[in-house]
N, C-alpha and C positions, 0 to 999 in steps of 0.2 A: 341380258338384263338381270340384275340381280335386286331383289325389292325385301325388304323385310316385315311386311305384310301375310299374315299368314292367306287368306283369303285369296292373294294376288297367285302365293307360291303354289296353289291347286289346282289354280286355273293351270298357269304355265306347265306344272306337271301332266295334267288329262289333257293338254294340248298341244306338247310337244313331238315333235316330229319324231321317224323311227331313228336316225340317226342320233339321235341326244341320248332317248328312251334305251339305246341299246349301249351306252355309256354309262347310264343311272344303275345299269344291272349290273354292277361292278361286286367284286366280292376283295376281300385279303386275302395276300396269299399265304401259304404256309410259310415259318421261319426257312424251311432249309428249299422251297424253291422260291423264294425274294432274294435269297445269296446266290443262288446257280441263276437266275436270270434278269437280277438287281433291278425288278420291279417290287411292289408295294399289292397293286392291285390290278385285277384283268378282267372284264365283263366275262360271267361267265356262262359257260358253251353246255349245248347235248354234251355227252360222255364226258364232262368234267369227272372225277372225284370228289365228293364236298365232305366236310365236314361240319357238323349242329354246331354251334357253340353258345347259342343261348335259346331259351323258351325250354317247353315242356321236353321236346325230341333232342335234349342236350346229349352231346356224344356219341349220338348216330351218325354213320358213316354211308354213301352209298354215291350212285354215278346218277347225273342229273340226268334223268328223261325226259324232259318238256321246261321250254323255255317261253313264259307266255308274256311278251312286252307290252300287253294292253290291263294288264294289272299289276304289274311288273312284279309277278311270282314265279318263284322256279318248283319242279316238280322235283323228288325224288327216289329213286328204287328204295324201296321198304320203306316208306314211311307212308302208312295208310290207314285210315281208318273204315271202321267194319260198321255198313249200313244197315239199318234195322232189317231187311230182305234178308241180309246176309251178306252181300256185293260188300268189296272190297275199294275205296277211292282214295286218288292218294292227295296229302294233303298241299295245300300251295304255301309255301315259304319264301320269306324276303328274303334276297342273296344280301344283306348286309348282316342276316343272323346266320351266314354259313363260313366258314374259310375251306381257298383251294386247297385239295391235298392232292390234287393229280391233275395235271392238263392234260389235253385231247390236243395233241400236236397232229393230227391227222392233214389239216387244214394248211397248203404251204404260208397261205399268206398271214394267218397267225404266227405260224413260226417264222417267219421274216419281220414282222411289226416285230415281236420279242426281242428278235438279234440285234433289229436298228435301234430300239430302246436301250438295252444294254451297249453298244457300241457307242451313244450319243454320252453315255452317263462316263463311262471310260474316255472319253474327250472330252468331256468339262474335268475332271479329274487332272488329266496331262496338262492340259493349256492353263491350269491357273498352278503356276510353279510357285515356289515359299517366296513370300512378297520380302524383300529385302526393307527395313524402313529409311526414308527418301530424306537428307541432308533439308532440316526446314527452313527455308529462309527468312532472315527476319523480316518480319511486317510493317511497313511505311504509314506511321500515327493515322492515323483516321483523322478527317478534317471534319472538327466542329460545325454545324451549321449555325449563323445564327438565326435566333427567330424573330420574326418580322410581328411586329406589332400589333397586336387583334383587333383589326375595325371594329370601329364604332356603334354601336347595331341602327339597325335602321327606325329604330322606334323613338332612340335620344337623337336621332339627327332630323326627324320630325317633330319631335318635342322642339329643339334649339329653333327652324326657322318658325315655328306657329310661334313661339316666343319672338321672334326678332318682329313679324311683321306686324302682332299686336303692337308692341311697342315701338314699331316704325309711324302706324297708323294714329294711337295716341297723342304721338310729340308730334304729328303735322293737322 
């Protein structure tokens, strides 16, 4: 269901299932692994490698340690700030302000979604061959319709008999 509602769109977000929620966690990937496995983008995992690319922690580098889908923040090695105690927390970042720069192929069934993704993307590729263009054949005139005459409205065809019966009822 897609609503353009901002109100509608928050509900659906803090209500969505883990299934979606672990979709939404999506990041970009690096230029050079979208060309080695001709995706765009992949929820991303523990032991990713991420890269900052926007906010304060721009260009920090490190492997995602916690992956938390009820805020939809990802955690990462060395990005922490230092509590007044003195304790060290690390901070929660939206994986739409990180790109992959290394997958956690650990997981087989990752790496099977991956292959079938590129394998489906190399057969849409094959199966649409250079479209030759197709001899047009000429077009048989289109046939006019005519148009039929706009009744009468019903207001003049009450006008007309209260008019006939006045003047039926006069002349007898």
């Amino acid at each position: 269901m897609r609503t353009t509602q901002p109100r509608k769109q928050r509900k659906l977000l803090y209500q969505a299932p883990s299934h979606v929620r672990h979709k939404s966690l999506s990041a970009p990937l690096s230029p050079s692994l979208k060309t080695s496995h001709k995706v765009n983008s992949i929820p991303v995992r523990r032991g990713d490698t991420v890269r900052v690319i926007r906010g304060d922690r721009k260009g920090t580098e490190g492997k995602v340690t916690r992956v938390d889908q009820k805020t939809y923040r990802i955690f990462i090695e060395g990005i922490t700030r230092e509590k007044v105690d003195g304790t060290a927390t690390p901070i929660p970042i939206h994986p739409s302000k990180v790109m992959i720069t290394g997958l956690n192929l650990d997981d087989k069934w990752r790496r099977e979604s991956l292959k079938a993704e590129a394998v489906a993307e190399t057969a849409e590729k094959v199966e649409k061959p250079e479209e030759k263009p197709e001899e047009k054949k000429p077009e048989a005139p289109k046939k006019v319709r005519e148009r039929k005459k706009p009744r009468a409205s019903t207001a003049r065809k009450t006008k007309k008999v209260k008019a006939e019966k006045t003047e039926g009822s006069e002349s007898g």
